[in-house]
C-alpha positions as CSV (number, residue, x, y, z in Angstrom):
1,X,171.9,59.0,-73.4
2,X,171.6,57.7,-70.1
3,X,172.7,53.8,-69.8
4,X,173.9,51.3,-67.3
5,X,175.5,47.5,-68.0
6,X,176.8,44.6,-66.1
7,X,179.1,41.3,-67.5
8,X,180.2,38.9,-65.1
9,X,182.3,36.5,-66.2
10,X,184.0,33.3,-64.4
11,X,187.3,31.7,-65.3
12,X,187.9,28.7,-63.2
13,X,187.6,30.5,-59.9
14,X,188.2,34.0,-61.2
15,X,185.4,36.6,-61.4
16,X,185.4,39.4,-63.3
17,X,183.2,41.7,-63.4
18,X,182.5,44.6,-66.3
19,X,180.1,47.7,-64.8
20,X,179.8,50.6,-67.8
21,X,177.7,53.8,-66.7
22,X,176.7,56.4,-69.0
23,X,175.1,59.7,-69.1
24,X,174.3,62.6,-71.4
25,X,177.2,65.1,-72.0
26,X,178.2,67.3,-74.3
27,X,182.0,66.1,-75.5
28,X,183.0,62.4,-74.5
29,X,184.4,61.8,-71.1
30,X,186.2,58.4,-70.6
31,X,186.5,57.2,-67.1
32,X,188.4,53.7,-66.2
33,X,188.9,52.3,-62.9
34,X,190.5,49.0,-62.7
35,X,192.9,46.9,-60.7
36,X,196.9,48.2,-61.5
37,X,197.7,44.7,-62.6
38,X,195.3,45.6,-65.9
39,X,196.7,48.8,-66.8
40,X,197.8,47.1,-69.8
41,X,194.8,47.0,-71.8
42,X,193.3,50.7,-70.5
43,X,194.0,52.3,-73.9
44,X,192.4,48.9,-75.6
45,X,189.2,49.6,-73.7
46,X,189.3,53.4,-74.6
47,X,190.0,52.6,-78.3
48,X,187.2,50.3,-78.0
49,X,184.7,53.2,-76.5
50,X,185.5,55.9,-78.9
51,X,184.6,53.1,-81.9
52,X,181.5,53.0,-80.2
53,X,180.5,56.8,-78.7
54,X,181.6,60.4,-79.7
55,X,180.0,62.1,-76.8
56,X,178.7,61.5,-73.4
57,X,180.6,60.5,-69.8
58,X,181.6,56.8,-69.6
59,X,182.3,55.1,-66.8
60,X,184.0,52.1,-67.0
61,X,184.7,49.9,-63.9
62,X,186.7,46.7,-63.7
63,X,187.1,44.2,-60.9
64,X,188.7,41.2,-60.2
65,X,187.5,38.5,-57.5
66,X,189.8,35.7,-56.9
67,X,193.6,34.5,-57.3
68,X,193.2,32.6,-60.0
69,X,194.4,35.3,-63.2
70,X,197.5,37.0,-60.9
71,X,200.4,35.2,-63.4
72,X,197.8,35.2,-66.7
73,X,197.6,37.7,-69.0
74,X,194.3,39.1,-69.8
75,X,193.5,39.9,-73.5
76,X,190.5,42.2,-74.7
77,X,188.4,40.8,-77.6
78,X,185.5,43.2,-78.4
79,X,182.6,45.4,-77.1
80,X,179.4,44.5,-78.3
């Protein structure tokens, strides 16, 4: 299993940006980088991988271009 996958999405004059990479490996390695201010919702997206994936390493990058989101909170809806 050897995968790569990129979501932009805008809000107002926000950009965030989803990067998942994953390769073949024998148990499942979960790797998250993000921006502190989304710490929050780090055990949403894990939950969210291991519904999805029992083995392999996944690497899972967030950022965040813009001021726009700094006072909203952010809410995860699904992985498709």
């Amino acid at each position: 299993m050897t995968g790569y996958g990129r979501e932009i999405a805008a809000i107002g004059e926000t950009r965030i940006t989803v990067e998942v990479r994953t390769v073949n490996h024998r148990f499942l390695d979960l790797s998250i980088k993000m921006p502190k201010m989304l710490l929050y919702i780090e055990e949403k997206i894990k939950e969210q991988a291991r519904s999805f994936f029992t083995r392999g390493r996944i690497d899972v990058m967030v950022t965040i271009e813009g001021e726009g989101l700094v006072n909203e909170p952010l809410t995860l809806i699904g992985i498709y």
